[in-house]
VOBA-1610 file (N, C-alpha, C; in pm, whole numbers, padded with zeros to 5 digits, always signed):
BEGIN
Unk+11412+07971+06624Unk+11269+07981+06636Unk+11219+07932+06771Unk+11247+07811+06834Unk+11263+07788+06952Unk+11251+07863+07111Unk+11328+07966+07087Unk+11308+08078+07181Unk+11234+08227+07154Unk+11200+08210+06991Unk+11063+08285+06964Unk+10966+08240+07043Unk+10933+08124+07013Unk+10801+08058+07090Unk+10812+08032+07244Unk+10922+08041+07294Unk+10935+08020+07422Unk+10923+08215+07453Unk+10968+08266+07420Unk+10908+08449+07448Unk+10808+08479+07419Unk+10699+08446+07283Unk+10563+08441+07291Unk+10457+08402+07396Unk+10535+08247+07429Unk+10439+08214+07541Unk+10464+08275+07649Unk+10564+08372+07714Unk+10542+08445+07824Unk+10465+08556+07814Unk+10367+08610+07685Unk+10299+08713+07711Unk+10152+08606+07769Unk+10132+08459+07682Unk+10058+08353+07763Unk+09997+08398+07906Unk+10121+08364+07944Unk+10142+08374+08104Unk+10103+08467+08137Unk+10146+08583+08143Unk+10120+08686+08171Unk+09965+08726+08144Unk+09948+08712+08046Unk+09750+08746+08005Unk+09654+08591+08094Unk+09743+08477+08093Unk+09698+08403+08218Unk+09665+08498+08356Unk+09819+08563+08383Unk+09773+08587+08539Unk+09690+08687+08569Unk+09675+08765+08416Unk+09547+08902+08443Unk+09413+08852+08431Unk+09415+08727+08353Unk+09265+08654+08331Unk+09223+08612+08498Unk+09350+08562+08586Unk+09335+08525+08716Unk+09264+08566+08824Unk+09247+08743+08783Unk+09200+08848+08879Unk+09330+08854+09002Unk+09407+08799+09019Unk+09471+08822+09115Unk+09607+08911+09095Unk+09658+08996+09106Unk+09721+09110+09053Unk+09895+09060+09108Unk+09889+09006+09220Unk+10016+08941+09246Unk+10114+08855+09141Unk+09981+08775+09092Unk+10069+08668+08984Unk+10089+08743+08914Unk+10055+08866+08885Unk+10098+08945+08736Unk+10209+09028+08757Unk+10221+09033+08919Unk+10329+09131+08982Unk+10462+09053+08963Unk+10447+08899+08989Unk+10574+08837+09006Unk+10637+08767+08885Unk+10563+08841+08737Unk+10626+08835+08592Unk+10738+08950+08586Unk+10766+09020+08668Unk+10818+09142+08663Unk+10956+09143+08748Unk+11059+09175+08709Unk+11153+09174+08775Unk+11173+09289+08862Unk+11212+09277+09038Unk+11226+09395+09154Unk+11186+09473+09101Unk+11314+09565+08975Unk+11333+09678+08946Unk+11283+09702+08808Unk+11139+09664+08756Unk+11078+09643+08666Unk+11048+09770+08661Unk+10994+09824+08528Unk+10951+09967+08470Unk+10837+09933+08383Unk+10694+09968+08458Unk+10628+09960+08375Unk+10521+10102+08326Unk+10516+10128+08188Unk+10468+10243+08117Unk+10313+10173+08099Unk+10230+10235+08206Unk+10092+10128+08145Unk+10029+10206+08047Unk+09910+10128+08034Unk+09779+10149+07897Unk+09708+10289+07941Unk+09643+10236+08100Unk+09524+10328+08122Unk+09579+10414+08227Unk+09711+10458+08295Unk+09750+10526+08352Unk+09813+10609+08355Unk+09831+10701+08363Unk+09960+10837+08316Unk+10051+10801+08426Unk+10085+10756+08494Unk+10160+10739+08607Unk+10281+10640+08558Unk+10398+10632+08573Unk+10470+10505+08572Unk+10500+10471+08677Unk+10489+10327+08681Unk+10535+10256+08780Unk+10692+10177+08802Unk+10740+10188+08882Unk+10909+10163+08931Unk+10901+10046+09036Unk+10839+09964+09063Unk+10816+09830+09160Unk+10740+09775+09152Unk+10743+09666+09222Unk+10654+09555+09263Unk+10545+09640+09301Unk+10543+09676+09434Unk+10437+09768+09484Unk+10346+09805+09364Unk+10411+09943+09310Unk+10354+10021+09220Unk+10310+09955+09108Unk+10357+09823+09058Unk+10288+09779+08943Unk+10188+09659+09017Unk+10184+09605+09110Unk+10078+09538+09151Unk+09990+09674+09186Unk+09992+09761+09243Unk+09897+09899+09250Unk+09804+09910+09102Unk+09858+09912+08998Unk+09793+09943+08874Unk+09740+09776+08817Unk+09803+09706+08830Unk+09670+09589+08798Unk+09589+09579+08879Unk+09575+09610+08997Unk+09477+09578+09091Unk+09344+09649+09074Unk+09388+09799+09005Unk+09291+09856+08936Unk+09249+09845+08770Unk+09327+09774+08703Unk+09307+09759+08534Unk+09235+09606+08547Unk+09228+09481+08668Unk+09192+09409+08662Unk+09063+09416+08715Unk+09030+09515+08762Unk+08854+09485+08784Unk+08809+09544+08675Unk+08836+09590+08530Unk+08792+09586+08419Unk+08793+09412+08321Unk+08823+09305+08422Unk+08824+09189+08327Unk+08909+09180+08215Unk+09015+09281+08182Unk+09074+09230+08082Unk+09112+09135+08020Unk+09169+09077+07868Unk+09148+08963+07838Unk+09266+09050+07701Unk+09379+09031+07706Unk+09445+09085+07567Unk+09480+08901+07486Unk+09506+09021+07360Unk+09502+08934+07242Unk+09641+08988+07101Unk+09741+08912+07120Unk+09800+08952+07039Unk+09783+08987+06878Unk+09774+09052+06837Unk+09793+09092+06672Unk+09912+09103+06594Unk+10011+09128+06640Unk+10136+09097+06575Unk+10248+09158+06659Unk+10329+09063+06627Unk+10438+09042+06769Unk+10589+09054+06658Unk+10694+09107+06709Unk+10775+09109+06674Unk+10860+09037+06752Unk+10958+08901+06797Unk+10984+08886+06888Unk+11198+08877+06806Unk+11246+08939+06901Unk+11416+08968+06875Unk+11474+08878+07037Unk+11557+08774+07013Unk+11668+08765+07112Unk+11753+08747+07163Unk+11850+08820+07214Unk+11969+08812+07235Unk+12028+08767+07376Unk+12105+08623+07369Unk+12129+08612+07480Unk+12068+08590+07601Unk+12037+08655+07723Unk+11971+08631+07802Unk+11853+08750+07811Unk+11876+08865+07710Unk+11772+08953+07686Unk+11650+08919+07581Unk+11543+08964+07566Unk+11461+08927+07468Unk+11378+09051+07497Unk+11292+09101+07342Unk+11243+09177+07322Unk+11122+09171+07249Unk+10982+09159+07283Unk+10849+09144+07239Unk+10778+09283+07191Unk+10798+09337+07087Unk+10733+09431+07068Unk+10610+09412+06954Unk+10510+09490+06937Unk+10377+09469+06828Unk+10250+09554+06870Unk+10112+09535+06855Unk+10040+09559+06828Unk+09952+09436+06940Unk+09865+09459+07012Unk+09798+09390+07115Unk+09659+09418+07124Unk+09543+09365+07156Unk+09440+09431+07175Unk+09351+09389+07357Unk+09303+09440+07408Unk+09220+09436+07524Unk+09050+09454+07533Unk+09021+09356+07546Unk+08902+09353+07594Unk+08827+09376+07704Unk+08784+09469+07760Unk+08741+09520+07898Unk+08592+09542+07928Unk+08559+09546+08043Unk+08470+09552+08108Unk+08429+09773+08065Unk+08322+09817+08030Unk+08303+09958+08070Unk+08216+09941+08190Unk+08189+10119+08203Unk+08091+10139+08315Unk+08019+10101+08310Unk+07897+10098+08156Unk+07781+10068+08101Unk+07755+09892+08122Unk+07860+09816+08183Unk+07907+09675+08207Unk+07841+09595+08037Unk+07902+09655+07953Unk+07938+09642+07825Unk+08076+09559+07826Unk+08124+09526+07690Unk+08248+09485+07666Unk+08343+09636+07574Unk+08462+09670+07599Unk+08510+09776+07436Unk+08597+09660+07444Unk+08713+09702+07362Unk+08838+09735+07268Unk+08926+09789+07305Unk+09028+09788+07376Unk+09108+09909+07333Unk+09261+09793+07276Unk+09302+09889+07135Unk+09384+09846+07058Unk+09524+09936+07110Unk+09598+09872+07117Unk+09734+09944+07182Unk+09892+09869+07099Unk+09978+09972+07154Unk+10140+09890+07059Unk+10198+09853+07249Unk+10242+09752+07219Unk+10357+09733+07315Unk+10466+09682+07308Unk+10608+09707+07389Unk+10690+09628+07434Unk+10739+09587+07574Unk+10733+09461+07572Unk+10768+09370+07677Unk+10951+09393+07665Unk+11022+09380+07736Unk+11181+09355+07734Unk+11200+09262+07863Unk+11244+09115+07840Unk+11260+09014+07925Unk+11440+09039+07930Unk+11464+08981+08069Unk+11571+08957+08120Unk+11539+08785+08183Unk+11682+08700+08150Unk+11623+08606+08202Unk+11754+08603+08358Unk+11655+08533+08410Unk+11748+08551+08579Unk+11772+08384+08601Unk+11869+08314+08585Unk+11840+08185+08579Unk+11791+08147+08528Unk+11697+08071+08524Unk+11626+07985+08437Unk+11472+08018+08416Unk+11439+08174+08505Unk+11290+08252+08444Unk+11333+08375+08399Unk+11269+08372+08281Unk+11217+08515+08200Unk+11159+08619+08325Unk+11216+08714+08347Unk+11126+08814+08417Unk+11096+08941+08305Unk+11008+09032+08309Unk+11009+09175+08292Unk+11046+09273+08294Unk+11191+09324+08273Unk+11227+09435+08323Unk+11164+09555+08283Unk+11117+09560+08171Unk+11038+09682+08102Unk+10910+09660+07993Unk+10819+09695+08045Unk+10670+09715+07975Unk+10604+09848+07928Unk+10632+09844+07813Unk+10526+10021+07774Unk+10431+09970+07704Unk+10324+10039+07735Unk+10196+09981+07651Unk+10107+10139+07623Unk+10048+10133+07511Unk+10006+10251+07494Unk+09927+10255+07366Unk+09811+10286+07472Unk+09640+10316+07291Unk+09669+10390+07172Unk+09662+10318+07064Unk+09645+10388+06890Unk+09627+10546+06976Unk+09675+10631+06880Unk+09626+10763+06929Unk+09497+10811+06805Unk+09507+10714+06751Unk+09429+10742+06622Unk+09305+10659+06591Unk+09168+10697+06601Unk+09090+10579+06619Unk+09091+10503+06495
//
């Protein structure tokens, strides 16, 4: 259970460094050759570059996620966060929505930090 809660709290972190506004700290949860499948982009991203590129634009919506149920599996120096997440954002109307999404996180640990190697995140298709 121990390293359940130690893989939970890296989604923490991570929703720390998007609360931050600064898109770097969210870049350097991610390992080099990180793969990330985002929420609001059809595009995938394959780097640092490219995934600091897409928070830099998902963070001037203020996001603020919130787990709903987490599945957390791990093996070794791999670990696997998958569930149900929700986001709170900024609209045009400078309103607050919702958007409810499933994700998985897949950590690699490199020494003694958890990085990111793979993130898919992706909206209910179903309202």
């Amino acid at each position: 259970m121990k390293n359940q809660k130690e893989i939970l709290a890296l989604f923490e972190e991570w929703n720390n460094a998007l609360l931050s506004g600064d898109a770097s700290k969210v870049e350097m949860l991610y390992a080099e050759n990180a793969i990330l499948l985002p929420t609001v982009s059809n595009k995938v991203r394959h780097n640092h570059g490219e995934i600091r590129d897409y928070f830099e634009h998902f963070m001037q919506k203020n996001p603020c996620g919130n787990i709903i149920e987490h599945n957390i599996r791990v093996f070794d120096n791999m670990a696997i966060n998958s569930g149900v997440y929700h986001f709170s954002l900024d609209t045009k109307d400078n309103e607050r929505s919702i958007v409810k999404a499933r994700y998985t996180f897949v950590y690699k640990k490199f020494d003694d930090k958890w990085l990111i190697i793979e993130h898919h995140s992706s909206a209910f298709p179903e309202s």
